[in-house]
C-alpha positions as YAML, in Angstrom:
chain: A
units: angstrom
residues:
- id: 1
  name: UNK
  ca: [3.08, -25.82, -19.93]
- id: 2
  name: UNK
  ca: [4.39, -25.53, -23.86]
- id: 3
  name: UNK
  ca: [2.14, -22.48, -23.75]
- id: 4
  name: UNK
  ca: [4.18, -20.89, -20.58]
- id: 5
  name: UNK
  ca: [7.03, -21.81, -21.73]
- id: 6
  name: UNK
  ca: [6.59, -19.96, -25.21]
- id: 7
  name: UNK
  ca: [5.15, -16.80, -23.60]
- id: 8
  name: UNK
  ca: [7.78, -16.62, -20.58]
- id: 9
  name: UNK
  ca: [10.94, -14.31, -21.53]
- id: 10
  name: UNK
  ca: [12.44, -16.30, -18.17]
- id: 11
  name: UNK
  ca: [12.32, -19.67, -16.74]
- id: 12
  name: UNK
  ca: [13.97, -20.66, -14.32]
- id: 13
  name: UNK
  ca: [14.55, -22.57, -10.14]
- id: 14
  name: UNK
  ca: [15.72, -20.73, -7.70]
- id: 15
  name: UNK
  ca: [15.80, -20.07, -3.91]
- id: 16
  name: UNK
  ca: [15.02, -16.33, -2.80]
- id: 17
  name: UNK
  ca: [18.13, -14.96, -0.48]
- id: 18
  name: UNK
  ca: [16.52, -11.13, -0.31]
- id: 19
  name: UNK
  ca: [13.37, -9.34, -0.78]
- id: 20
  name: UNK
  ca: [13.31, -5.70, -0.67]
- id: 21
  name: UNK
  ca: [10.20, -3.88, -1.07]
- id: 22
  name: UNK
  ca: [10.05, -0.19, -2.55]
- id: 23
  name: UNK
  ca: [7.93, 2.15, -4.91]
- id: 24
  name: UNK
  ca: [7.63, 1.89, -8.77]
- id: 25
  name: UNK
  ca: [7.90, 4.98, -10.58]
- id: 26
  name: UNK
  ca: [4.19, 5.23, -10.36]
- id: 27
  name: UNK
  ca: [3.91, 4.77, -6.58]
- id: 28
  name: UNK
  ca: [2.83, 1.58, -6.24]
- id: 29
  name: UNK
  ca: [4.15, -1.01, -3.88]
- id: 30
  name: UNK
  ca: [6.58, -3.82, -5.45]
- id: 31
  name: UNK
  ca: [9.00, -6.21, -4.16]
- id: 32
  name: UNK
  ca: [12.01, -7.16, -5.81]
- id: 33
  name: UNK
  ca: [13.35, -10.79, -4.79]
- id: 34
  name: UNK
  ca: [16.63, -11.87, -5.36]
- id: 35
  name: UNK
  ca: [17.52, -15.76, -6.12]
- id: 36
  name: UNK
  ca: [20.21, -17.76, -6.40]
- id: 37
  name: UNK
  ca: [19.42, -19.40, -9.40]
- id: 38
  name: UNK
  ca: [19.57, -23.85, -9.07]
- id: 39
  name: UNK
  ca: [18.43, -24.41, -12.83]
- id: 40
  name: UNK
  ca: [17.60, -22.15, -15.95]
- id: 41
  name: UNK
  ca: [15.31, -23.07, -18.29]
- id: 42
  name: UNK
  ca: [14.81, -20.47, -20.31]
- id: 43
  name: UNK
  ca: [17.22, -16.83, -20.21]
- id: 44
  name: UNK
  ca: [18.80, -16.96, -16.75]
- id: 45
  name: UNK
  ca: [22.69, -16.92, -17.03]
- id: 46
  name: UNK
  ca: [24.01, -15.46, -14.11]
- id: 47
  name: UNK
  ca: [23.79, -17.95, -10.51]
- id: 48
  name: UNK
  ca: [21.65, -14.33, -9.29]
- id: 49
  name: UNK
  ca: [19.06, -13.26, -10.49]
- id: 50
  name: UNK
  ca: [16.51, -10.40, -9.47]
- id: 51
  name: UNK
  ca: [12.72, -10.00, -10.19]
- id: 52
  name: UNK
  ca: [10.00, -7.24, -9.33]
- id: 53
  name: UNK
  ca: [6.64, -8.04, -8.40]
- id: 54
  name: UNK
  ca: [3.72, -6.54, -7.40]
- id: 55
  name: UNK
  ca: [3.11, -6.24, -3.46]
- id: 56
  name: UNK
  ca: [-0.44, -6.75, -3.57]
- id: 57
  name: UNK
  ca: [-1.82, -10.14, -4.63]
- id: 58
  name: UNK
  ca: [-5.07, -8.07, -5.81]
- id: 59
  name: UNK
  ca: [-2.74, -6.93, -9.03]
- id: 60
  name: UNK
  ca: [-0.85, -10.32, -8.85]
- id: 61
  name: UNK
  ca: [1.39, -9.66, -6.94]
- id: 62
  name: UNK
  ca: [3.39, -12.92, -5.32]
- id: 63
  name: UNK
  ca: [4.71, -13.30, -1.69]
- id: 64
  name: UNK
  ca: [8.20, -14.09, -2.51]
- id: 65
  name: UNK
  ca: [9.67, -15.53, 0.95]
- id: 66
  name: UNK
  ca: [13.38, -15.37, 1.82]
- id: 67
  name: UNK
  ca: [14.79, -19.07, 2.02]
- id: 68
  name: UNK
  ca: [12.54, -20.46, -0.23]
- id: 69
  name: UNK
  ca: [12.58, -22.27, -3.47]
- id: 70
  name: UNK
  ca: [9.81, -21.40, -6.49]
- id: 71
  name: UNK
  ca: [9.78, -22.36, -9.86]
- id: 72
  name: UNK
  ca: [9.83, -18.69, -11.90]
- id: 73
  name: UNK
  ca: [8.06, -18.01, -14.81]
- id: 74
  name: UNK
  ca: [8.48, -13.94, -15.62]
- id: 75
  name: UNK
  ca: [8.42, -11.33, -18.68]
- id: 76
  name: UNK
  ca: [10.55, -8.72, -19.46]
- id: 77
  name: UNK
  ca: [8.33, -4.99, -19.41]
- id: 78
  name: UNK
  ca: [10.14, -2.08, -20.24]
- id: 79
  name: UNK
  ca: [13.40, -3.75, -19.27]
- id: 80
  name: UNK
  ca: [12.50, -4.48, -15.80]
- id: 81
  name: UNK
  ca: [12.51, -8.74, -15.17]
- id: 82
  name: UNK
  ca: [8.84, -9.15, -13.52]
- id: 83
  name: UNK
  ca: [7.03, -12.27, -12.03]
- id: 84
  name: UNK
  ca: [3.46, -12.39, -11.22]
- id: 85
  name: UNK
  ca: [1.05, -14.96, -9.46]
- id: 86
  name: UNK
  ca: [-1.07, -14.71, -12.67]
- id: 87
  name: UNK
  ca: [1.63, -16.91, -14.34]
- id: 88
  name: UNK
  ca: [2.57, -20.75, -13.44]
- id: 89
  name: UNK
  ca: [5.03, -19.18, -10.60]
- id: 90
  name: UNK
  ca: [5.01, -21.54, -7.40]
- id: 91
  name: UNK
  ca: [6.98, -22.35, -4.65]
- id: 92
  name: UNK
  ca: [8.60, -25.66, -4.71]
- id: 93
  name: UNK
  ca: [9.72, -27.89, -1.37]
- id: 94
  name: UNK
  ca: [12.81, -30.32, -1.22]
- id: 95
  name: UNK
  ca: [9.88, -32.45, 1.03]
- id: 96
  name: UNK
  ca: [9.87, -36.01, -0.15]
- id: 97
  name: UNK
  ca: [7.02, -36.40, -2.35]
- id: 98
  name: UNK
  ca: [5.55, -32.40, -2.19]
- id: 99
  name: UNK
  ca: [6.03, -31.77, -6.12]
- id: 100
  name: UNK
  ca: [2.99, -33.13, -6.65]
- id: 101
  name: UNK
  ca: [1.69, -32.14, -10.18]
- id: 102
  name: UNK
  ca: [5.23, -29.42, -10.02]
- id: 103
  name: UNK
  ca: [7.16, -33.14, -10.65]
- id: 104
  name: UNK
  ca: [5.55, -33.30, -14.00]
- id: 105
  name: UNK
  ca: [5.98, -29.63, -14.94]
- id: 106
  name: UNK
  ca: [9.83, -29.98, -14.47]
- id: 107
  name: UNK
  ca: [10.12, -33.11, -16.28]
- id: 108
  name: UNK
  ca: [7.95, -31.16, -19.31]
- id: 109
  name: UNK
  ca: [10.38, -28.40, -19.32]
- id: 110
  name: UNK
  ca: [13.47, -30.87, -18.77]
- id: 111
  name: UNK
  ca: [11.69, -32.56, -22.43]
- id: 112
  name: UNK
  ca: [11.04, -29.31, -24.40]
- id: 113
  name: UNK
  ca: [14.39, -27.23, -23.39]
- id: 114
  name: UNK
  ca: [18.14, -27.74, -22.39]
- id: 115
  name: UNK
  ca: [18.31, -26.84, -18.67]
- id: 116
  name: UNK
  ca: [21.34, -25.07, -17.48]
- id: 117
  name: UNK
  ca: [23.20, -24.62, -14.46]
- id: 118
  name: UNK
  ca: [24.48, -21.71, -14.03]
- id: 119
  name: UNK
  ca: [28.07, -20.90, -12.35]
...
């Protein structure tokens, strides 16, 4: 997690409120998700927040789904904010007791950084 969390340019909870899927400037299929940001770990300021990923899960790509809640861990390339299902990225559930092993990630990045809520 230490390692993530180093590597990430962005960290950060949020709940996905649109996905729009176009074209990059090469022609390939992406999906940019928009969240309303719960918690930032690591540079998120705003309360939204957009990333691009990949539409195929063959170039690791992740299925962002409108309404739910992931932990995000994304880079910056060529100024474009980009998450990936090659990095820690997961979706999280308010379900009592569905954290599982994500309960212990969150309390390692509550220990190494200053969470922020942002407004």
């Amino acid at each position: 997690m230490e390692k993530e969390f180093l590597v990430s340019d962005c960290i950060f909870i949020g709940k996905v409120i649109r996905v729009d899927e176009s074209k990059d400037i090469h022609g390939a299929p992406i999906i940019k998700a928009e969240f309303e940001v719960v918690k930032s770990y690591k540079g998120v300021k705003n309360k939204f927040f957009s990333v691009v990923t990949n539409k195929d899960g063959k170039a690791c790509g992740f299925p962002f789904k409108v309404n739910s809640k992931y932990l995000v861990f994304a880079n910056v390339v060529d100024a474009i904010v980009t998450a990936s299902s090659c990095s820690q990225t997961k979706e999280i559930s308010d379900a009592p007791g569905s954290l599982g092993s994500t309960k212990e990630e969150l309390a390692t990045l509550d220990k190494i950084c200053s969470p922020v809520i942002p407004k």
